[in-house]
Backbone as CSV, one residue per row, in Angstrom:
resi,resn,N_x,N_y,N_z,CA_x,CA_y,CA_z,C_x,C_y,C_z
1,UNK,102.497,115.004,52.093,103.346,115.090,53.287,104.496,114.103,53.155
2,UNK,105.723,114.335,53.441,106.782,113.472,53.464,106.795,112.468,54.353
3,UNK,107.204,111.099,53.397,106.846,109.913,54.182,107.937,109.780,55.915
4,UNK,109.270,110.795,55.412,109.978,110.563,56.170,110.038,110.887,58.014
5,UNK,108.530,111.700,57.967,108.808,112.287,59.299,108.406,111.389,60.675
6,UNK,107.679,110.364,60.081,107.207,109.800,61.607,108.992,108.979,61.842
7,UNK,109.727,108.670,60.631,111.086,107.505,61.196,111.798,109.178,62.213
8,UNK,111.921,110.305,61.464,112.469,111.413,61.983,112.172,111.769,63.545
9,UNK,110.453,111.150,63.777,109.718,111.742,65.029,110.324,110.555,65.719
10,UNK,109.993,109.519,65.596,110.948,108.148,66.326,112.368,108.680,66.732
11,UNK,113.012,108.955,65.718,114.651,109.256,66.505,114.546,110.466,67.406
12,UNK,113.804,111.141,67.053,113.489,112.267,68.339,113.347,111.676,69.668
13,UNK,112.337,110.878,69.496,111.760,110.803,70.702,112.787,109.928,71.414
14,UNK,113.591,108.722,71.073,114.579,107.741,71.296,115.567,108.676,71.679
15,UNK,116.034,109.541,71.355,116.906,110.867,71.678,116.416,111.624,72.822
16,UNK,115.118,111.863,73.430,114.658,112.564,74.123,114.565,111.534,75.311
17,UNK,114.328,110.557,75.160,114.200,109.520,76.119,115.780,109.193,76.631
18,UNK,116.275,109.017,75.867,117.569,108.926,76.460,118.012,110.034,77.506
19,UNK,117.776,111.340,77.274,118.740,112.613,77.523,117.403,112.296,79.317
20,UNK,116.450,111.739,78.938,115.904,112.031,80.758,116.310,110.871,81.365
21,UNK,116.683,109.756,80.667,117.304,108.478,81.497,118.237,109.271,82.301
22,UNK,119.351,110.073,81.618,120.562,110.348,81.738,120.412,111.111,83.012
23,UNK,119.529,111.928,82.371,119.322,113.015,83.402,119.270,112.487,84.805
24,UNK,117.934,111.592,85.133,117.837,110.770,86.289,118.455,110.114,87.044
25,UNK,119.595,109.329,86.179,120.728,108.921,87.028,121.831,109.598,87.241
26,UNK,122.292,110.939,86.914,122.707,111.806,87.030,122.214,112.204,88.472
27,UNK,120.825,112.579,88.247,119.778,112.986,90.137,120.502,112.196,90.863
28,UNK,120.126,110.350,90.909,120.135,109.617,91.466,121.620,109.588,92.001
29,UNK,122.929,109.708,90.849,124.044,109.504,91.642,124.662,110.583,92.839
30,UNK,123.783,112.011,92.664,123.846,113.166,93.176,123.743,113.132,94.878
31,UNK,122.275,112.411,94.569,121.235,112.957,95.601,120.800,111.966,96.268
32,UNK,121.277,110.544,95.660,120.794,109.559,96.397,121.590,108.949,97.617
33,UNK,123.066,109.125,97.346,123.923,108.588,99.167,123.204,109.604,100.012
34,UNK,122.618,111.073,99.842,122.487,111.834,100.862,120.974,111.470,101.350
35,UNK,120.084,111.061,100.572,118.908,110.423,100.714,118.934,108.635,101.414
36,UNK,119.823,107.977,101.042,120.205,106.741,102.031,120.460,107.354,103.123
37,UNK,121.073,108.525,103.493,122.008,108.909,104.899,120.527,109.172,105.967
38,UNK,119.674,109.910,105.186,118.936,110.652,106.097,117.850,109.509,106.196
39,UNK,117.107,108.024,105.347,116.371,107.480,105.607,117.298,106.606,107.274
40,UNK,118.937,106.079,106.563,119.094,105.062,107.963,119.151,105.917,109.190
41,UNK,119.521,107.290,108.990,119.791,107.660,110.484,118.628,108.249,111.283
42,UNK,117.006,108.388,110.575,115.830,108.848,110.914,115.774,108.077,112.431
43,UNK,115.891,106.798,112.147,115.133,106.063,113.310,116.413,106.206,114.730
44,UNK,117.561,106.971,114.193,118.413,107.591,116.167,117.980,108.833,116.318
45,UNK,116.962,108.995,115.466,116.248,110.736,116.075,115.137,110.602,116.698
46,UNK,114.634,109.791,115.815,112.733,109.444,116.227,112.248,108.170,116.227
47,UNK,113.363,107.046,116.490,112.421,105.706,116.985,112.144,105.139,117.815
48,UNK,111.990,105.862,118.550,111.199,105.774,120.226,109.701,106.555,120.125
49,UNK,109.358,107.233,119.030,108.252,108.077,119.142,107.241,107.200,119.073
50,UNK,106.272,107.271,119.602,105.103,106.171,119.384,104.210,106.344,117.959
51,UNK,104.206,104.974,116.958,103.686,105.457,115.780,105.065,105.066,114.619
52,UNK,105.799,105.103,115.079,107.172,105.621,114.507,107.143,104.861,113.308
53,UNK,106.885,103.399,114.200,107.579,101.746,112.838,106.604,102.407,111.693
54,UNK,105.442,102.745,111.851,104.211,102.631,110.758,104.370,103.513,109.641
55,UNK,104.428,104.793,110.246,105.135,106.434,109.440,106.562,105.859,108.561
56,UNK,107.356,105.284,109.269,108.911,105.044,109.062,108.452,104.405,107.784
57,UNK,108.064,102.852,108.245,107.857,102.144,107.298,106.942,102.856,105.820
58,UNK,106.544,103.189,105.870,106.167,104.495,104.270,106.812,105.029,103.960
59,UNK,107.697,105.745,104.934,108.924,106.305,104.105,110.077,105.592,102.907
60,UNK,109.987,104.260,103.820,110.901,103.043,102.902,110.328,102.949,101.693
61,UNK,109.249,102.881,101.902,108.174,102.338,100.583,108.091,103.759,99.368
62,UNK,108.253,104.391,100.129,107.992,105.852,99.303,109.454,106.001,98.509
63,UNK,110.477,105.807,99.249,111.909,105.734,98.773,112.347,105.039,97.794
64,UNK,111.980,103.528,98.005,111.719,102.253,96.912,111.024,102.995,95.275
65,UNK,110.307,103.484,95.642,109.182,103.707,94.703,110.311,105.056,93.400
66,UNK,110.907,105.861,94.766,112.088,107.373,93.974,113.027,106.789,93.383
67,UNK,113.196,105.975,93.989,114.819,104.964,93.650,114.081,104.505,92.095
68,UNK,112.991,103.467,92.056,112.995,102.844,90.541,112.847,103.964,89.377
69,UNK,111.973,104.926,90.132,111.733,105.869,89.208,112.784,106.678,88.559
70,UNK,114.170,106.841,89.451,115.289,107.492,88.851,115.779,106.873,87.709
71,UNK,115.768,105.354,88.294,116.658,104.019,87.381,115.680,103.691,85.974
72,UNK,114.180,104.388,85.824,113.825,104.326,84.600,113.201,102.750,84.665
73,UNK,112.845,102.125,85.692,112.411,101.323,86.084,110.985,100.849,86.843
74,UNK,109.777,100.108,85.716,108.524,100.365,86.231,108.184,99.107,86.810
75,UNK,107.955,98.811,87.529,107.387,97.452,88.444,105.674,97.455,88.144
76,UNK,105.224,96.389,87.500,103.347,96.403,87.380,103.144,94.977,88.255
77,UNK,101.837,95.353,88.223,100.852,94.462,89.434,99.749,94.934,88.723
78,UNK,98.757,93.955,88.502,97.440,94.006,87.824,96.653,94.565,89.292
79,UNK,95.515,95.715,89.307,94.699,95.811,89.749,94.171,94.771,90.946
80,UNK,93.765,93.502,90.290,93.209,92.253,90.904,94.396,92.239,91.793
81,UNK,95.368,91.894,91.718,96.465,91.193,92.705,96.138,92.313,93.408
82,UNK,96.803,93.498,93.375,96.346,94.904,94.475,95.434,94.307,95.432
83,UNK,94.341,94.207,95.148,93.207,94.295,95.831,93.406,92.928,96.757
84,UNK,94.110,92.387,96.330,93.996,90.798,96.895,95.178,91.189,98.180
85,UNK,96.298,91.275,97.803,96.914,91.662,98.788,96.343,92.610,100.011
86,UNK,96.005,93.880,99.558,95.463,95.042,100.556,94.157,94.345,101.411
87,UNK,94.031,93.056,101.291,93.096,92.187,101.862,93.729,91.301,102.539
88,UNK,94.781,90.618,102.217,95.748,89.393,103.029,95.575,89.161,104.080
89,UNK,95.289,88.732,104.421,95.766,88.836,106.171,96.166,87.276,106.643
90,UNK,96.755,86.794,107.936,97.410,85.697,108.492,98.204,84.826,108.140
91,UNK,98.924,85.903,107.219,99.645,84.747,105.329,101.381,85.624,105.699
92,UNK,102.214,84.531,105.237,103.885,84.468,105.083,103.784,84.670,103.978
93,UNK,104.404,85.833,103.022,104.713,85.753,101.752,105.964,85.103,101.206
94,UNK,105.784,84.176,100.508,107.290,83.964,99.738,107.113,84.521,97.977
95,UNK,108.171,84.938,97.617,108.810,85.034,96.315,109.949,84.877,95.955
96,UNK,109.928,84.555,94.581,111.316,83.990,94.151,112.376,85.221,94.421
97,UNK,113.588,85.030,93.715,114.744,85.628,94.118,115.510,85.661,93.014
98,UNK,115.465,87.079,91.751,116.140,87.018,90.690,117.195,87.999,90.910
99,UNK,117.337,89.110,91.644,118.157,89.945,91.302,117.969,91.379,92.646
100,UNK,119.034,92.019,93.165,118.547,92.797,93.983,117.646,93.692,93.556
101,UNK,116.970,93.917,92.681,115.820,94.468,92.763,114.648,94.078,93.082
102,UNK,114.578,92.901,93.486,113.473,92.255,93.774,112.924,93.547,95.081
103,UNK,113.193,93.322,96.330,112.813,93.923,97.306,111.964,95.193,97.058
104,UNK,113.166,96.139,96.181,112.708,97.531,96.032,111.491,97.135,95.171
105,UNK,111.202,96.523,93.748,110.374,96.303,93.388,108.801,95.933,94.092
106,UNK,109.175,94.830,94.768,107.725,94.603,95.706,107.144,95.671,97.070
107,UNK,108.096,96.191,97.158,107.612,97.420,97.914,106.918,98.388,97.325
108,UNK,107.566,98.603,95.909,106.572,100.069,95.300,105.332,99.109,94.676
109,UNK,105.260,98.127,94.848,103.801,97.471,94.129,103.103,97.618,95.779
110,UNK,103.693,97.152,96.330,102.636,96.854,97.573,101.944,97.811,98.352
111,UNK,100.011,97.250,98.282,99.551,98.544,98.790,99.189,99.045,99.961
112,UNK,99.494,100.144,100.099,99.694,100.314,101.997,98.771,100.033,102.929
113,UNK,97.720,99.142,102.525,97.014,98.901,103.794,97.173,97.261,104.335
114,UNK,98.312,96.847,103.072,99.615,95.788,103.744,100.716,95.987,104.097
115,UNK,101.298,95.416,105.244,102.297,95.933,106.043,103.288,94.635,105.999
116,UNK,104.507,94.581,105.191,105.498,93.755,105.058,106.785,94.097,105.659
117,UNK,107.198,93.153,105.993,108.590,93.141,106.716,109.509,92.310,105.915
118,UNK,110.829,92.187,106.126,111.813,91.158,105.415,112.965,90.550,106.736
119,UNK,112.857,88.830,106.183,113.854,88.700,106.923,115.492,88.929,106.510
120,UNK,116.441,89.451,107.196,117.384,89.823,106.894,118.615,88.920,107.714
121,UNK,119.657,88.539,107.249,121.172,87.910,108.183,121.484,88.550,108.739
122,UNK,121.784,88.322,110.154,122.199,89.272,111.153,123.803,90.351,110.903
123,UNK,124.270,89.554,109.934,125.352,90.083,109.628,125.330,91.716,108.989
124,UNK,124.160,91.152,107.934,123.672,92.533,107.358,123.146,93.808,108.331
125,UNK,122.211,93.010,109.250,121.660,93.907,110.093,122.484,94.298,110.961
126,UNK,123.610,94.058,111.144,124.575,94.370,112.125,125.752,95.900,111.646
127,UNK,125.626,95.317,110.665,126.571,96.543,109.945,126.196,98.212,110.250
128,UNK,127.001,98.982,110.618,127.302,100.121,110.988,126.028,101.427,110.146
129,UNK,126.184,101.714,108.920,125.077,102.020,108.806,123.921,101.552,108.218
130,UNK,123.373,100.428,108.375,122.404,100.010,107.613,121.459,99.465,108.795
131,UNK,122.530,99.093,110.270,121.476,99.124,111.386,120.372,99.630,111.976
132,UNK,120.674,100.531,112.022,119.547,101.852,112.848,118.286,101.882,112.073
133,UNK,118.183,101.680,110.665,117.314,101.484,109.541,116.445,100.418,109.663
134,UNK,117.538,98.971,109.402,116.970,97.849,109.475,116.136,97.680,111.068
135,UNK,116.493,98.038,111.967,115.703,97.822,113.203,114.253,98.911,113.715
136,UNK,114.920,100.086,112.805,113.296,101.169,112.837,112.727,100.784,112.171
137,UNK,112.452,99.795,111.337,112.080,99.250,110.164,111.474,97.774,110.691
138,UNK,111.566,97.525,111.733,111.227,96.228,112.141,111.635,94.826,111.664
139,UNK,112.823,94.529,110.385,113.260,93.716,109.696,113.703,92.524,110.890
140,UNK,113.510,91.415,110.649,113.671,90.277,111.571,115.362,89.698,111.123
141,UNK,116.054,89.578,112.618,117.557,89.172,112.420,117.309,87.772,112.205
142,UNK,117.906,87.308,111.141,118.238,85.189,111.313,119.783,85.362,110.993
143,UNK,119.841,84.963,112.556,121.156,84.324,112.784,121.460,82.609,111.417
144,UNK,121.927,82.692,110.727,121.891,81.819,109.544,123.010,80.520,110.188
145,UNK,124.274,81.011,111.312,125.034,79.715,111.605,124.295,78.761,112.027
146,UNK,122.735,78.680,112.603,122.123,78.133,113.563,120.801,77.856,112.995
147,UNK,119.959,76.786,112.224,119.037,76.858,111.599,118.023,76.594,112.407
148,UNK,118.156,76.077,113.980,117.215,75.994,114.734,117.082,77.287,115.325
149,UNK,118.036,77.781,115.881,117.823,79.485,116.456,116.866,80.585,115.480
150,UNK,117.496,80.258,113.723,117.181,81.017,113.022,115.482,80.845,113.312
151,UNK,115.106,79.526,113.204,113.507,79.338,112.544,112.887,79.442,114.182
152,UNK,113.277,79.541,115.114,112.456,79.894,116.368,112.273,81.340,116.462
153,UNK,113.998,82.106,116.035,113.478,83.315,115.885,112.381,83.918,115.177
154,UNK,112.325,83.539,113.592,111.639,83.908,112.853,109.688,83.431,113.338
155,UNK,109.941,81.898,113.729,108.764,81.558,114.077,108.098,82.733,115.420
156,UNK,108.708,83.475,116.443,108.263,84.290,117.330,108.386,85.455,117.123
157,UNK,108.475,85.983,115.898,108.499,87.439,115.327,107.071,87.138,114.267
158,UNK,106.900,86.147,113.668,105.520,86.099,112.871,104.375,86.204,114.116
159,UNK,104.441,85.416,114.995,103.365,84.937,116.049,103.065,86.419,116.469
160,UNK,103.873,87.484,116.640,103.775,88.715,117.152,103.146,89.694,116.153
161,UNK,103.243,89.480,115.048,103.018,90.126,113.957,101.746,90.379,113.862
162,UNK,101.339,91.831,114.048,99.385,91.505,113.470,98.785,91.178,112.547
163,UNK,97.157,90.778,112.077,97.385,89.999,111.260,97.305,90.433,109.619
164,UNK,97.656,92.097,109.558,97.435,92.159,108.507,98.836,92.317,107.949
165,UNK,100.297,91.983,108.912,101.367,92.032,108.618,101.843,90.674,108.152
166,UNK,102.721,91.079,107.006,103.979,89.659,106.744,105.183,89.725,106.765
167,UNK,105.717,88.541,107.057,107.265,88.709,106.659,107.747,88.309,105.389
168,UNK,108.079,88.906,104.481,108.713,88.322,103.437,109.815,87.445,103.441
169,UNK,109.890,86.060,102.270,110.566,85.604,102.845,111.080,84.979,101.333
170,UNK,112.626,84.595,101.084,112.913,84.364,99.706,113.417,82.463,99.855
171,UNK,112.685,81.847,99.524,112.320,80.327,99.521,113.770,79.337,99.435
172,UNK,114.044,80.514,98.155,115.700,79.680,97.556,116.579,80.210,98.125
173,UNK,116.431,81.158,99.353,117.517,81.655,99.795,119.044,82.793,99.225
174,UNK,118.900,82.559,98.061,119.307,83.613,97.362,119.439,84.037,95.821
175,UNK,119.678,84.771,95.386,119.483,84.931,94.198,119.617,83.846,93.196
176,UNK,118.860,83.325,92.328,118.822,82.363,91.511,119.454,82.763,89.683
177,UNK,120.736,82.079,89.186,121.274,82.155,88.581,120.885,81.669,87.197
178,UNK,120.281,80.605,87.325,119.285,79.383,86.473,118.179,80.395,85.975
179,UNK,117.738,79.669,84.412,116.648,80.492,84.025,115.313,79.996,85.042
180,UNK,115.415,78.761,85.106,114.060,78.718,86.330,114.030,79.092,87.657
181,UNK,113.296,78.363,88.153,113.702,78.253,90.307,114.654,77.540,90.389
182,UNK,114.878,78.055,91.719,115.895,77.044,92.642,115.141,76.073,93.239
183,UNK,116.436,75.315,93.696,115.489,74.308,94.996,114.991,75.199,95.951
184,UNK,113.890,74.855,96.783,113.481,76.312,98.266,114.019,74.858,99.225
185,UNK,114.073,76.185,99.971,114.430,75.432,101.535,112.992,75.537,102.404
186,UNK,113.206,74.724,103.790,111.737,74.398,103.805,111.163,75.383,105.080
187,UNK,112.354,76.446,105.094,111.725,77.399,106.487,110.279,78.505,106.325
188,UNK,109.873,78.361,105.318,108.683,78.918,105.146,107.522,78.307,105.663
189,UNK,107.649,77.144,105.120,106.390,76.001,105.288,106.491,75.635,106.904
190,UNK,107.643,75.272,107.393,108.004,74.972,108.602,107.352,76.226,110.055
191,UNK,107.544,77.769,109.365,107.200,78.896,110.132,105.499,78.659,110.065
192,UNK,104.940,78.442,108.871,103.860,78.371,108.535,102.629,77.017,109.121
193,UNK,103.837,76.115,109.441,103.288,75.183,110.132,102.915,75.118,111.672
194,UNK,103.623,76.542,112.271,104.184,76.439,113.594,103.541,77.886,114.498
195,UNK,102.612,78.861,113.264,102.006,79.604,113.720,100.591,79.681,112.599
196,UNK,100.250,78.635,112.087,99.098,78.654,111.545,98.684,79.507,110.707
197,UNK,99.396,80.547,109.924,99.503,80.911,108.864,99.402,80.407,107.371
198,UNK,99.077,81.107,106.295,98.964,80.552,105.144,99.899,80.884,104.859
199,UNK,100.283,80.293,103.360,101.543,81.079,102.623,101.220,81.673,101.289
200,UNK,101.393,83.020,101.009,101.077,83.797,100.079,102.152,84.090,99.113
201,UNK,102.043,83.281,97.991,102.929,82.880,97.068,103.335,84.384,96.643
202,UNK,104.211,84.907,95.699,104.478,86.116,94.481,105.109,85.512,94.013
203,UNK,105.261,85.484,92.484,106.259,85.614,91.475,106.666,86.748,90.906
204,UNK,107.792,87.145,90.820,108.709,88.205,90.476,109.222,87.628,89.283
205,UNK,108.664,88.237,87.630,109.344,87.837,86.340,109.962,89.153,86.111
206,UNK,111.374,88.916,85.329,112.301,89.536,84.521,113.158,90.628,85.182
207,UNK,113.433,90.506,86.689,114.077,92.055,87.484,115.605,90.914,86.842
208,UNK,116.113,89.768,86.871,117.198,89.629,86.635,117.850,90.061,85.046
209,UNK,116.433,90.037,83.544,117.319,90.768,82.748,117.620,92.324,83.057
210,UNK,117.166,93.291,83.753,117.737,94.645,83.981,118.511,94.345,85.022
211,UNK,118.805,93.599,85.925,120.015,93.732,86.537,120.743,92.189,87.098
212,UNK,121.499,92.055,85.775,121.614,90.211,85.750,122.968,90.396,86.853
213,UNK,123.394,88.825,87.061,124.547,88.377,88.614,125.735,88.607,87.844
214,UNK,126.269,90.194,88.676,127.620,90.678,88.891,127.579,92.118,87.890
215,UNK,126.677,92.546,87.859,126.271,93.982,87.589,125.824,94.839,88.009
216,UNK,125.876,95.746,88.468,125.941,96.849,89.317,125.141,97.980,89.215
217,UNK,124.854,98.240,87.566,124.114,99.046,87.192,122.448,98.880,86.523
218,UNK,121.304,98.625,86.734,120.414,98.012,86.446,120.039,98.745,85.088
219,UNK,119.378,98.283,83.862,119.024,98.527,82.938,117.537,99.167,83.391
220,UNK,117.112,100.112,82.164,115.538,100.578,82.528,114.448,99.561,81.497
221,UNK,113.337,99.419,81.911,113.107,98.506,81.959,111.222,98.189,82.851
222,UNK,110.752,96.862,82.666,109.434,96.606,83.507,109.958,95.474,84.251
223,UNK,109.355,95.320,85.441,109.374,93.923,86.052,107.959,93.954,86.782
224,UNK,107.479,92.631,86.190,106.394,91.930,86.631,106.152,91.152,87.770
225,UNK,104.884,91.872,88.631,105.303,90.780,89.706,103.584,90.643,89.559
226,UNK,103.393,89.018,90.225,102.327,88.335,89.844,101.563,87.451,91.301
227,UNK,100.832,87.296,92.091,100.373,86.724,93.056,99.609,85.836,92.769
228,UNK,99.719,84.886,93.482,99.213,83.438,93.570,97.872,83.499,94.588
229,UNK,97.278,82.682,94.690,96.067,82.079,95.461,96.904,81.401,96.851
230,UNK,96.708,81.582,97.710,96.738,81.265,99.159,97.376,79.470,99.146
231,UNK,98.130,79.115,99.931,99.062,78.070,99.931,98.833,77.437,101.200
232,UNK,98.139,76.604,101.408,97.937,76.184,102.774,98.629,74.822,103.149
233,UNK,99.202,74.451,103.896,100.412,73.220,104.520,99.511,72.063,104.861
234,UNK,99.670,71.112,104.733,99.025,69.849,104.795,99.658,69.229,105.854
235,UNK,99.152,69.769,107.425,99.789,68.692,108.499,100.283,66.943,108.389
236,UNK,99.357,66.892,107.533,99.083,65.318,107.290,101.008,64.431,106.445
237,UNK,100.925,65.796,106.321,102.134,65.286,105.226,103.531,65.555,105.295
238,UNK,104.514,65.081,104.444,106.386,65.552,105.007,106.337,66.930,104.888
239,UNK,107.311,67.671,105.725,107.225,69.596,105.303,108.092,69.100,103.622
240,UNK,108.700,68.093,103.180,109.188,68.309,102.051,108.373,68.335,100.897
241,UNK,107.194,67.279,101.078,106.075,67.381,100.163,105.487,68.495,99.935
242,UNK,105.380,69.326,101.320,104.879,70.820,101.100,105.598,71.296,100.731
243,UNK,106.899,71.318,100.570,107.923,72.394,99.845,107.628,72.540,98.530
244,UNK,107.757,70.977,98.039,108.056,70.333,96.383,106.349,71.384,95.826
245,UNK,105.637,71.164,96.994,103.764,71.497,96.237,103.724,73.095,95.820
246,UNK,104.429,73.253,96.890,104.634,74.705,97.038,105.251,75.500,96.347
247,UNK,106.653,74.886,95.773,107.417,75.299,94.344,107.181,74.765,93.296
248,UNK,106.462,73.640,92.592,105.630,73.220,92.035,104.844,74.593,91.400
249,UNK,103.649,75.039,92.096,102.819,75.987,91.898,103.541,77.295,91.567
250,UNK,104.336,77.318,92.172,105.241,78.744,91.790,106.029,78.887,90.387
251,UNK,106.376,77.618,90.251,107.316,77.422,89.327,106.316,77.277,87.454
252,UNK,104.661,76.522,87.769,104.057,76.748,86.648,103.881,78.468,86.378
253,UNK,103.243,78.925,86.964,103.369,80.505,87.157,104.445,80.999,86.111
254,UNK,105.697,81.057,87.134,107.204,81.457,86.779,107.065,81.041,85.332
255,UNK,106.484,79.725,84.848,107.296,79.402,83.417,106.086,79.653,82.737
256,UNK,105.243,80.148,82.865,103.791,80.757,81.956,103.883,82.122,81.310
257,UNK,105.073,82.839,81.992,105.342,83.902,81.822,105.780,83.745,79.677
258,UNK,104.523,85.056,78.939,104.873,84.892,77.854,105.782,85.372,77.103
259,UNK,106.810,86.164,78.218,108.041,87.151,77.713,109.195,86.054,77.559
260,UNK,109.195,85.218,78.640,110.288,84.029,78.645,110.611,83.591,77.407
């Protein structure tokens, strides 16, 4: 048999793989503004129906999940973490912050018998069409000019929250440019201090090489996301010590990663 056919079957297949990337974002550039149109404007038809946030909220998750799949983009979560999460309960999640895919990513990992929310800038949530969405969706406004308004708000939207719901929440505040973490700011620990909640760490490795800062188009690709053991606040101590403990732990994680 000729030695040459498996290099021959390789370029096939590298050829075949390509032509369905193509294909997909081809779908995606088609079909996807008309698929954004009909998820934000669902909730001025039907978000008064009773039931609505719960149904709605799957739809997001279900969307998240079409979206990576167009972009050729697989998000993993080991089994164990699954199970750990779909168990959570009375816990603030934080994770780091590499790249806008983070969000969509932790949504198609997360399993539906956890119910996550995100906090969002009111600015964002204010905008024309992305409103009606963000509020059928239950996403919490932080007013950001005001860091006491912000963290009372946020602190009386967790307290309301049942307890198998979280708010997601991104520590460093925004996308991190640096191969490691950022500094976090301390409104996690602070929310966490103030409604007796734990804090339920994630690490999110590698969504910034498929879509690194000031690129538009994300590469296809895996991103790893990884959960931590339960984070509990030490009254006893500065909220900064809990910050430093808190990114500390995140940050061995983050740099254990053996792709780095």
């Amino acid at each position: 048999m000729p030695t040459h056919l498996p290099a021959e079957t390789a370029v096939t297949a590298t050829i075949d793989g390509f032509g369905i990337r193509f294909l997909k974002r081809g779908v995606l550039f088609v079909a996807g503004p008309l698929y954004f149109l009909i998820i934000a404007f669902i909730p001025l038809l039907c978000g008064r129906r009773r039931g609505f946030r719960g149904w709605y909220w799957r739809k997001v998750k279900r969307a998240c999940t079409r979206l990576l799949w167009l972009l050729s983009i697989r998000p993993i979560m080991s089994d164990a973490d699954r199970a750990t999460l779909a168990s959570d309960t009375n816990s603030i999640i934080v994770i780091n912050h590499r790249s806008h895919l983070d969000g969509f990513a932790l949504m198609d990992v997360m399993p539906d018998e956890k119910w996550i929310t995100f906090a969002a800038k009111k600015e964002l949530c204010d905008a024309p069409l992305l409103r009606r969405g963000f509020k059928g969706a239950g996403l919490v406004e932080i007013n950001r000019k005001s860091g006491a308004v912000a963290l009372e708000t946020l602190t009386s939207a967790v307290d309301e929250m049942p307890a198998r719901s979280s708010v997601v929440l991104f520590p460093e505040g925004t996308r991190t440019k640096s191969e490691g973490l950022g500094p976090f700011k301390a409104g996690a620990v602070m929310v966490a201090r103030k409604t007796g909640r734990t804090i339920r760490p994630i690490v999110i490795h590698a969504s910034d090489r498929l879509l690194p800062p000031g690129k538009l188009l994300p590469k296809s690709g895996t991103i790893r996301i990884e959960v931590l053991p339960p984070f509990k606040c030490d009254p006893n101590v500065a909220v900064d010590d809990d910050v430093e403990r808190l990114r500390a732990s995140m940050l061995e994680a983050f740099d254990a990663d053996p792709s780095r």
